[in-house]
C-alpha positions in Angstrom: -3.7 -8.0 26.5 -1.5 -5.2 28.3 -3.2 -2.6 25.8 -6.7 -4.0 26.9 -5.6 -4.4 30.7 -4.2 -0.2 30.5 -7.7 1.0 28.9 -10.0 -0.8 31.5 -8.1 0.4 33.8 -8.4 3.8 32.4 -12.0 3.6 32.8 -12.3 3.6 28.7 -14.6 0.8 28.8 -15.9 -1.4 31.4 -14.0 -5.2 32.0 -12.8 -7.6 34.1 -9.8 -7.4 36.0 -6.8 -8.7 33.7 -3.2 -9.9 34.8 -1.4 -10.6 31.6 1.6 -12.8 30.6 3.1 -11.2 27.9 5.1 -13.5 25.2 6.2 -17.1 26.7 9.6 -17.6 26.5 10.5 -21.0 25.4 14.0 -22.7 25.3 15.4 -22.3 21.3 15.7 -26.5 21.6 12.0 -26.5 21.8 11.1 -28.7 18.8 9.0 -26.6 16.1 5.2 -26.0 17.0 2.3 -24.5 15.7 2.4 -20.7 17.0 -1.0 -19.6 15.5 -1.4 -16.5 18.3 2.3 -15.7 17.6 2.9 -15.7 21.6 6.6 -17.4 21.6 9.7 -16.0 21.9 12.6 -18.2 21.9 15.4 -18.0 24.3 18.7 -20.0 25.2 21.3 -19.0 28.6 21.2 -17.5 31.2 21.8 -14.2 29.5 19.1 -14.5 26.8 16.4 -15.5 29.3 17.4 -12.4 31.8 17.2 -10.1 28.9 13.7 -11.9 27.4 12.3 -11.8 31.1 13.4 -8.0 31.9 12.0 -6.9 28.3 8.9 -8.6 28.5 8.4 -7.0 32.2 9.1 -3.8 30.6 6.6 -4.4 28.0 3.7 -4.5 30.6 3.7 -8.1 31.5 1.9 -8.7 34.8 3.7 -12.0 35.2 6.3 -13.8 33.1 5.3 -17.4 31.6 8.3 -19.8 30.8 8.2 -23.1 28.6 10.0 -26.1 29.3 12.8 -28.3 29.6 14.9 -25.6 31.3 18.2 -25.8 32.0 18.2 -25.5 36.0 20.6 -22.2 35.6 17.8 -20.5 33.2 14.9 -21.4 35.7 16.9 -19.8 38.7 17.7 -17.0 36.5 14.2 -16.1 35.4 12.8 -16.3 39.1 15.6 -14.0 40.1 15.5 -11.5 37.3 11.7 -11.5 37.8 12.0 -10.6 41.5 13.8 -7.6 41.1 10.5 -6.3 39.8 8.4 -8.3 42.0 6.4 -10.1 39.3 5.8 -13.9 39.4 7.0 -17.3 37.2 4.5 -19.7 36.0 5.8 -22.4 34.1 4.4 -24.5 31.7 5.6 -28.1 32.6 4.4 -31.7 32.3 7.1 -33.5 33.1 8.6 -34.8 36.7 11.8 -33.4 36.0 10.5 -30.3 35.1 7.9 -29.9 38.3 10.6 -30.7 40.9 12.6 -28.0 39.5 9.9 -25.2 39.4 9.1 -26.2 43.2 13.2 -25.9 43.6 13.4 -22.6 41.8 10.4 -21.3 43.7 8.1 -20.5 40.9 4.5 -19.1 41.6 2.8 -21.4 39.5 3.4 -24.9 37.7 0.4 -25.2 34.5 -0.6 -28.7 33.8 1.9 -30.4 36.3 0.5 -33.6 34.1 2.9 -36.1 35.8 3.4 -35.0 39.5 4.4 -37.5 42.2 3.9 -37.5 45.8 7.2 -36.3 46.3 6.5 -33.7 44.7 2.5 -32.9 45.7 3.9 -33.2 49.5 6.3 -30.2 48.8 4.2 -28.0 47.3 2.1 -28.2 50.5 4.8 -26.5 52.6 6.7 -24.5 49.5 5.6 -21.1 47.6 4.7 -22.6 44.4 1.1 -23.6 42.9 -0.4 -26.4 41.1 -2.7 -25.4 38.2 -3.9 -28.2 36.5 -5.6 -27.7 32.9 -7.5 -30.7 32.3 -10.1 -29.3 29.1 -6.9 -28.7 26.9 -6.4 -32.4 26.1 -10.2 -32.7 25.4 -11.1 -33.9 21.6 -14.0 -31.2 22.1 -11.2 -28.0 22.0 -10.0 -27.5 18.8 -6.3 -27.3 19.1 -4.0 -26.4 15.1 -2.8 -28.9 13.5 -4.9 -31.9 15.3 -8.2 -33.6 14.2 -10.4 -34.2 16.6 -9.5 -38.1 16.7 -5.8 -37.3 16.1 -6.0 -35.4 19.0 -8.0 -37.9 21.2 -6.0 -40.7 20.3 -2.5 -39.0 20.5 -3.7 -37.5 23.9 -4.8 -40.0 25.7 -2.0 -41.0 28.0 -1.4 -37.5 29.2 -5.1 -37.3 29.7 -4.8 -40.6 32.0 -1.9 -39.4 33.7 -3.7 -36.1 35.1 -7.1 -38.3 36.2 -4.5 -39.8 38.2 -1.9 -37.8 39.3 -4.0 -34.4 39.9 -6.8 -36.5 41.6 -4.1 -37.6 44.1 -3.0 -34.1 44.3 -6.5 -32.9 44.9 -7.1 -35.7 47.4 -4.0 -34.6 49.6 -5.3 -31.3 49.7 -3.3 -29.1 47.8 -4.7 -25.5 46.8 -5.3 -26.2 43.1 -5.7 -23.0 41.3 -8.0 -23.1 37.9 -6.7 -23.0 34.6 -7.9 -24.4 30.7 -5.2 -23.3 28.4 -7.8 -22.8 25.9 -8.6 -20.0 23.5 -11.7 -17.7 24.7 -13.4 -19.1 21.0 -13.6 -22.7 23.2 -14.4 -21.8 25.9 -17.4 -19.7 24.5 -18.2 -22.8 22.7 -17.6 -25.7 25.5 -18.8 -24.1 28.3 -17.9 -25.4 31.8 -16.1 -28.3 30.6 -12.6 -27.7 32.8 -15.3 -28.1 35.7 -16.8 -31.4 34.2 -13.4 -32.5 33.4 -11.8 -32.1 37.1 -15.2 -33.9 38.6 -15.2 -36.7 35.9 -11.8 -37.6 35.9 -10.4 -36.5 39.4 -13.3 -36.7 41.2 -13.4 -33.2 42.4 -16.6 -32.1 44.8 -18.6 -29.0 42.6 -18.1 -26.8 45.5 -14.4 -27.4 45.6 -14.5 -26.8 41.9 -16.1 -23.2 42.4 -13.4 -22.5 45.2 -10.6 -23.4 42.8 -11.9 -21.1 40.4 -12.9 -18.1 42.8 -10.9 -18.1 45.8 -7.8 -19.9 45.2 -7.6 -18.7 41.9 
């Protein structure tokens, strides 16, 4: 994506504007996933992250992209190391645990924050970090390796419940929601709009809020 990014900028061909992530770096205890796009690279300390953070900056990375759990002395060390160069964190992160410490750590942005709490929703209206909620990735419509389609809506339906609950109170307080999928472009091509049916079927989200997610706040 930094190679595609560098030639539209160049004026080699004409394209959006693109902010790219570079690889995600994911803690080594991680259990063993499917990694079809090859886009992980595994990390463990303080010193492994620091290094994996500066390289992938180096790289061209527009913003570094962590996995979760994190040890709280990895997250800290990311947000620092990536300051220096005054690039962002987002953080993928379901779990409470994991959302309280991104907001402690001061990430930019928290993807899926599946299992938020008003604790933590409250905070983010005053802090520097962002909720971006990715509800079309747990639909049994986006093909997703390893999962059939009714694997994948049976096995996913309590995270699915959780964000038609917890994001709709997060959207009902107010927060700035930015607009994410977490879906390949091959899905989206083929499910049009569904993130914005998602959010208004299961959160309850107005359509013109949904448009201000996805242009504005976004």
């Amino acid at each position: 994506s930094a190679a595609v990014r560098s030639a539209i900028e160049a004026g080699l061909f004409a394209g959006p504007r693109i902010l790219c992530g570079g690889l995600i770096l994911s803690p080594v205890s991680r259990p063993a996933e499917p990694d079809p796009y090859n886009f992980l690279r595994y990390v463990s300390g303080c010193d492994s992250m620091i290094r994996a953070v500066r390289e992938e900056i180096g790289s061209g990375a527009d913003f570094v992209k962590l996995y979760t759990p994190l040890l709280p002395e990895e997250m800290h060390a990311a947000v620092r190391a990536a300051a220096l160069y005054g690039k962002p964190i987002a953080v993928h992160a379901h779990d409470l645990a994991s959302i309280r410490l991104c907001i402690e750590a001061g990430v930019r942005s928290i993807e899926h924050g599946s299992y938020i709490d008003a604790e933590s929703i409250e905070k983010l209206k005053t802090g520097k970090s962002y909720l971006v909620p990715t509800l079309s990735v747990l639909s049994h419509e986006v093909a997703t390796p390893s999962y059939t389609p009714e694997m994948k809506k049976r096995l996913l339906a309590p995270l699915l419940e959780a964000n038609a609950k917890n994001i709709a109170a997060a959207y009902r307080a107010g927060l700035r929601l930015g607009f994410g999928t977490d879906s390949p472009i091959e899905e989206l091509d083929r499910t049009p709009g569904l993130e914005f049916r998602m959010r208004h079927e299961y959160c309850g989200m107005d359509p013109l809020d949904l448009l201000i997610q996805a242009t504005v706040y976004s």
